[in-house]
DRENPA-3360 file (N, C-alpha, C; in nm, 2 decimals, always signed):
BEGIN
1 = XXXXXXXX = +6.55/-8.86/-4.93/+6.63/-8.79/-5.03/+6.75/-8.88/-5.06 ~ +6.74/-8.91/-5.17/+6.90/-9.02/-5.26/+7.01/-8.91/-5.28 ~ +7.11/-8.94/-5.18/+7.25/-8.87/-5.17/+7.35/-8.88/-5.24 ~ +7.31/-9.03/-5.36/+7.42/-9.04/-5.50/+7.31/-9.13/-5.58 ~ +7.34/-9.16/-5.69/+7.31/-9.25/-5.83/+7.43/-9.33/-5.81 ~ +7.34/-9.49/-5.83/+7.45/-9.61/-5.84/+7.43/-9.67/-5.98 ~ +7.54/-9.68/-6.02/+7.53/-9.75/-6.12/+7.66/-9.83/-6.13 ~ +7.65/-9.96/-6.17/+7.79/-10.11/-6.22/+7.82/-10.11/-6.39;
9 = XXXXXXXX = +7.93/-10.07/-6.32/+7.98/-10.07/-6.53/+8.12/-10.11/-6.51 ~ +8.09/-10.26/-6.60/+8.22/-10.32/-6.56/+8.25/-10.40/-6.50 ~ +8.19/-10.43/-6.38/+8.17/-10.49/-6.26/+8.19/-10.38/-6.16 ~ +8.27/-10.23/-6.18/+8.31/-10.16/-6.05/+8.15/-10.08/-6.05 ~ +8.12/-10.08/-5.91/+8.02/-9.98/-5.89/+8.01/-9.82/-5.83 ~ +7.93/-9.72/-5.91/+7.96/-9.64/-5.96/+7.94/-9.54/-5.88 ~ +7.97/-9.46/-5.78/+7.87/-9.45/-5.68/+7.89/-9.27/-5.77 ~ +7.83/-9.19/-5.80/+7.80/-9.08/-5.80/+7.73/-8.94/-5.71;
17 = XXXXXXXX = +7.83/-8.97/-5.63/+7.74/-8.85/-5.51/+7.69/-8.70/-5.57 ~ +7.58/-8.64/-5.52/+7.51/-8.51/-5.55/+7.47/-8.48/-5.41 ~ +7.55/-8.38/-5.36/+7.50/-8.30/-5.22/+7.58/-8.19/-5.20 ~ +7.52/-8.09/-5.14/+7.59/-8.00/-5.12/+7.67/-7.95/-5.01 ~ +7.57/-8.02/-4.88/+7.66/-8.05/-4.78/+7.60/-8.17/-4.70 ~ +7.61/-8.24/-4.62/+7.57/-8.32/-4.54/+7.58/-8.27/-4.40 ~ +7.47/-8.27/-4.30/+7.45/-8.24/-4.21/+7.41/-8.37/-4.11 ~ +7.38/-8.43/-3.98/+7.37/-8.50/-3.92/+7.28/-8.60/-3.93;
25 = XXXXXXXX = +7.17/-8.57/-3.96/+7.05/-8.63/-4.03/+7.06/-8.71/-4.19 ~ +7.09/-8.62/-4.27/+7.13/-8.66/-4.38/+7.23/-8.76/-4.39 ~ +7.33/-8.74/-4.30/+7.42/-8.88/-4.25/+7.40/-9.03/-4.27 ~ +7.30/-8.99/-4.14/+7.23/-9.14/-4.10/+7.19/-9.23/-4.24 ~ +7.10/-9.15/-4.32/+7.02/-9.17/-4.40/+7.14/-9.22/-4.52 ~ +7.23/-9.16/-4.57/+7.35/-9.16/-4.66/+7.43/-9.32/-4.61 ~ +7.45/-9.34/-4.49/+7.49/-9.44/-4.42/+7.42/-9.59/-4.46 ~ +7.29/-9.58/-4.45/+7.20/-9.65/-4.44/+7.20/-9.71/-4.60;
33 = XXXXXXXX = +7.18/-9.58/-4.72/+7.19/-9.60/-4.82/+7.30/-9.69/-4.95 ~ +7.45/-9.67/-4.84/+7.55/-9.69/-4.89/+7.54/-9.82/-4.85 ~ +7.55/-9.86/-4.68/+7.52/-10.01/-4.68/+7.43/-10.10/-4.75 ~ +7.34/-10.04/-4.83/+7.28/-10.14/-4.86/+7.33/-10.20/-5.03 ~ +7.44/-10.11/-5.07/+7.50/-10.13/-5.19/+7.62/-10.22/-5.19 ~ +7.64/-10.24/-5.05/+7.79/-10.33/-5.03/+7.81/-10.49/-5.04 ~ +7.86/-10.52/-5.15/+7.81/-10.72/-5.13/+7.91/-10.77/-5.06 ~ +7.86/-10.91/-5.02/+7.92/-11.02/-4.94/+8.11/-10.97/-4.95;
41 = XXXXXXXX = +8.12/-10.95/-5.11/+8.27/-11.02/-5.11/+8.36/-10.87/-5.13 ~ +8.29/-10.72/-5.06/+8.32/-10.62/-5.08/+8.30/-10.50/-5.21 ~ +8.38/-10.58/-5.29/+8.33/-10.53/-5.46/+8.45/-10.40/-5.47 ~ +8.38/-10.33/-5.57/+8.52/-10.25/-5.63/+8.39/-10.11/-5.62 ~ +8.50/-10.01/-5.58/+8.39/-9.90/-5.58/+8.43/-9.79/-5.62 ~ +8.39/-9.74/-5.70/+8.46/-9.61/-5.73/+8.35/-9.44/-5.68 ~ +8.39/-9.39/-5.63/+8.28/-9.24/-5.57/+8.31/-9.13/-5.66 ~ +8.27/-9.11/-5.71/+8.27/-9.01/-5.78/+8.24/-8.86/-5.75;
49 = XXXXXXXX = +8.28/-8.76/-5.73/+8.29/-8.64/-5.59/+8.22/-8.51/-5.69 ~ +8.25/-8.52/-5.81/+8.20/-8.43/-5.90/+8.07/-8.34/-5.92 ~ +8.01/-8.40/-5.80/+7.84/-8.33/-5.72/+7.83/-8.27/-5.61 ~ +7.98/-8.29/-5.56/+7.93/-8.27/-5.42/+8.00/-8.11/-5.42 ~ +7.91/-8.01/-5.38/+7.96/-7.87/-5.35/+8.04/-7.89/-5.22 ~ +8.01/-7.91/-5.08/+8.12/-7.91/-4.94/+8.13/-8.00/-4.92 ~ +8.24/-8.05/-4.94/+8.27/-8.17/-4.82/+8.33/-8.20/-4.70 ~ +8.19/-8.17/-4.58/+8.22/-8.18/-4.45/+8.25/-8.24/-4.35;
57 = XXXXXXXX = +8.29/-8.24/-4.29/+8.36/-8.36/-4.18/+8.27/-8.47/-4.15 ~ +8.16/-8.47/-4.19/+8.03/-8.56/-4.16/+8.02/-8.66/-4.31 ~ +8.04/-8.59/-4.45/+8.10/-8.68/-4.53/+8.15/-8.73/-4.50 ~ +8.30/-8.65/-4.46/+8.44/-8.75/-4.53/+8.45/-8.85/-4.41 ~ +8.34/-8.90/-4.30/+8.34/-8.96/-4.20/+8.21/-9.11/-4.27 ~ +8.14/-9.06/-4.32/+8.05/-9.15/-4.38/+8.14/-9.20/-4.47 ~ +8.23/-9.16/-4.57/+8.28/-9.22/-4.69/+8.41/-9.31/-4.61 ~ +8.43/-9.25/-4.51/+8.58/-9.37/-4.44/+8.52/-9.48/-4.39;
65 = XXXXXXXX = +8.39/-9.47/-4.33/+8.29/-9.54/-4.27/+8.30/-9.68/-4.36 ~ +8.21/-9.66/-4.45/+8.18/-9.70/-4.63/+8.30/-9.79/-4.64 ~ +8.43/-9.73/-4.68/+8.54/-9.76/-4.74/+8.62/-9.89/-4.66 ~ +8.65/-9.85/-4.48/+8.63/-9.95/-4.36/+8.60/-10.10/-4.41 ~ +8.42/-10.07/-4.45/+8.32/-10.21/-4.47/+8.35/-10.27/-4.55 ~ +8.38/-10.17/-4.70/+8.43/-10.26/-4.83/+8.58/-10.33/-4.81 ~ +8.60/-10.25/-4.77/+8.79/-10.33/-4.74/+8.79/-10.48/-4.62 ~ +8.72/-10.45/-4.55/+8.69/-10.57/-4.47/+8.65/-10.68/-4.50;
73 = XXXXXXXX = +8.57/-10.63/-4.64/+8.59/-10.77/-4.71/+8.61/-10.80/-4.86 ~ +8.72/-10.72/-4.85/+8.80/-10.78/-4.95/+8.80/-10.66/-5.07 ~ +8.73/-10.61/-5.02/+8.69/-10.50/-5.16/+8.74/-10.36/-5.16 ~ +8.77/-10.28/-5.26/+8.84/-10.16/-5.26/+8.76/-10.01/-5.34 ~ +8.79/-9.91/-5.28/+8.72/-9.74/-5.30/+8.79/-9.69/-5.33 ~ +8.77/-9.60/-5.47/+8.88/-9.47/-5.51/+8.80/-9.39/-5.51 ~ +8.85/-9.25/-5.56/+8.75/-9.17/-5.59/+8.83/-9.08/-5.69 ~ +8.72/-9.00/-5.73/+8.76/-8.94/-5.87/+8.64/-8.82/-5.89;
81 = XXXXXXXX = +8.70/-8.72/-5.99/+8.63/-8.60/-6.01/+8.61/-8.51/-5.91 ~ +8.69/-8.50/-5.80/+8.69/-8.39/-5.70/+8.67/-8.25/-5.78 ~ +8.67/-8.17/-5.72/+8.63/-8.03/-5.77/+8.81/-7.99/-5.68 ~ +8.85/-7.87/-5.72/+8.93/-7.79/-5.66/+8.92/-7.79/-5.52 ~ +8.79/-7.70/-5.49/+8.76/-7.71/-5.32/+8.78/-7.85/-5.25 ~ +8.70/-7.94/-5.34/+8.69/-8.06/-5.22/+8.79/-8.14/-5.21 ~ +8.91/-8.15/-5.34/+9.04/-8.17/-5.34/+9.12/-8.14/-5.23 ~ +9.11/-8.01/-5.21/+9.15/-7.94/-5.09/+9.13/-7.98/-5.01;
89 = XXXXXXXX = +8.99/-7.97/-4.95/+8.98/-8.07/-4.82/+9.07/-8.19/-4.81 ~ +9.04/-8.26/-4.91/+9.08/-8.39/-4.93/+9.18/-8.43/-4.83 ~ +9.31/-8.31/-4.91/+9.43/-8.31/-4.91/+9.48/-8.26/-4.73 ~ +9.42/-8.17/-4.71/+9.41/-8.11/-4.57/+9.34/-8.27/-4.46 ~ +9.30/-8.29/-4.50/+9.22/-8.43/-4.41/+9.30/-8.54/-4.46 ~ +9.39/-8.57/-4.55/+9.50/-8.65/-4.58/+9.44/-8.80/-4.57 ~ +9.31/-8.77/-4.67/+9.23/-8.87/-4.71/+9.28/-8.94/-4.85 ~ +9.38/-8.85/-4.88/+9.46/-8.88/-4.99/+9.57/-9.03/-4.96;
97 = XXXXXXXX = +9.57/-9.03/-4.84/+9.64/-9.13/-4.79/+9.57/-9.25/-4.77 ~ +9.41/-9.24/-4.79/+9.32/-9.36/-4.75/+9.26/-9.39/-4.87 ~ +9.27/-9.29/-4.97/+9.19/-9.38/-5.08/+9.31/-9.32/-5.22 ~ +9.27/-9.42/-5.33/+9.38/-9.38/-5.47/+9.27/-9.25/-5.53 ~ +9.29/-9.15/-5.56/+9.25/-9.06/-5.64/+9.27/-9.00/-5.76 ~ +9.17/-8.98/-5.87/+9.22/-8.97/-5.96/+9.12/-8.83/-6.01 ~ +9.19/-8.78/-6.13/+9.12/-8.67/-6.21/+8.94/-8.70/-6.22 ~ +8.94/-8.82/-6.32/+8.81/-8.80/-6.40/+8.79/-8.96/-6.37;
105 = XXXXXXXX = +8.66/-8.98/-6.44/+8.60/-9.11/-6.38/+8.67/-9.23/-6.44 ~ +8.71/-9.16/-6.59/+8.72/-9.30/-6.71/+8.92/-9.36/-6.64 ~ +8.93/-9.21/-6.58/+9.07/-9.24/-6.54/+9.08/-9.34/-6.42 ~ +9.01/-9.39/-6.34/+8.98/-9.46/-6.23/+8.93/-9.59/-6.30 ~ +8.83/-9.57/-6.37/+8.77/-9.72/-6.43/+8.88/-9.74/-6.48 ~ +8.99/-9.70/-6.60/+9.11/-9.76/-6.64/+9.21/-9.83/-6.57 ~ +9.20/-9.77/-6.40/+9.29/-9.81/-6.34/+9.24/-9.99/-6.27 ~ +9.09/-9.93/-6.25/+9.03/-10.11/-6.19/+9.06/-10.22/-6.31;
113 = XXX = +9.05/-10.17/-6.42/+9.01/-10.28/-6.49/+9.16/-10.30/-6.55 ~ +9.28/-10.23/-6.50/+9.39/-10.27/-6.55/+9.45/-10.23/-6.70 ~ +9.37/-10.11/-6.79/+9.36/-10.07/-6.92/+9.51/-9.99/-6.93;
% end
């Protein structure tokens, strides 16, 4: 099972998550999926949260995971379109501190590309 849609527009790539929660298994598999989207020189990422109904400690542990790899080399993760609830979390797990967040998606692409 595909735990987001990738798409590059722009150069930043797009990641669009759809889950409703992630459980242990799904994890692995989510883990597995995301590394294989990460290039050499990190790249620019933006996540887009706008699918995801819970975001559980087992997410927001895969997406710091993720975020870790890209920054290590050189490359950077925002995210954008949280919902209310997962904002919440967000904010309570002071994830807000580890990644730039923004309303909507076009508001994040404006911010990589400098618009």
């Amino acid at each position: 099972m595909t735990h987001f849609t990738h798409e590059k527009i722009q150069g930043i790539d797009v990641i669009r998550f759809c889950f409703n929660e992630i459980g242990l298994q799904q994890r692995e598999v989510m883990k597995k999926e995301l590394d294989s989207v990460i290039p050499e020189n990190g790249g620019k990422f933006l996540f887009n949260l706008s699918g995801v109904g819970f975001l559980s400690s087992l997410a927001i542990a895969t997406m710091v995971f993720f975020a870790k790899k890209v920054r290590e080399r050189g490359g950077e993760v925002k995210l954008c379109a949280a919902s209310e609830g997962t904002r919440n979390v967000i904010k309570i797990v002071q994830l807000d501190k580890v990644f730039e967040i923004f309303d909507t998606e076009r508001e994040a692409m404006k911010n990589f590309t400098g618009e």
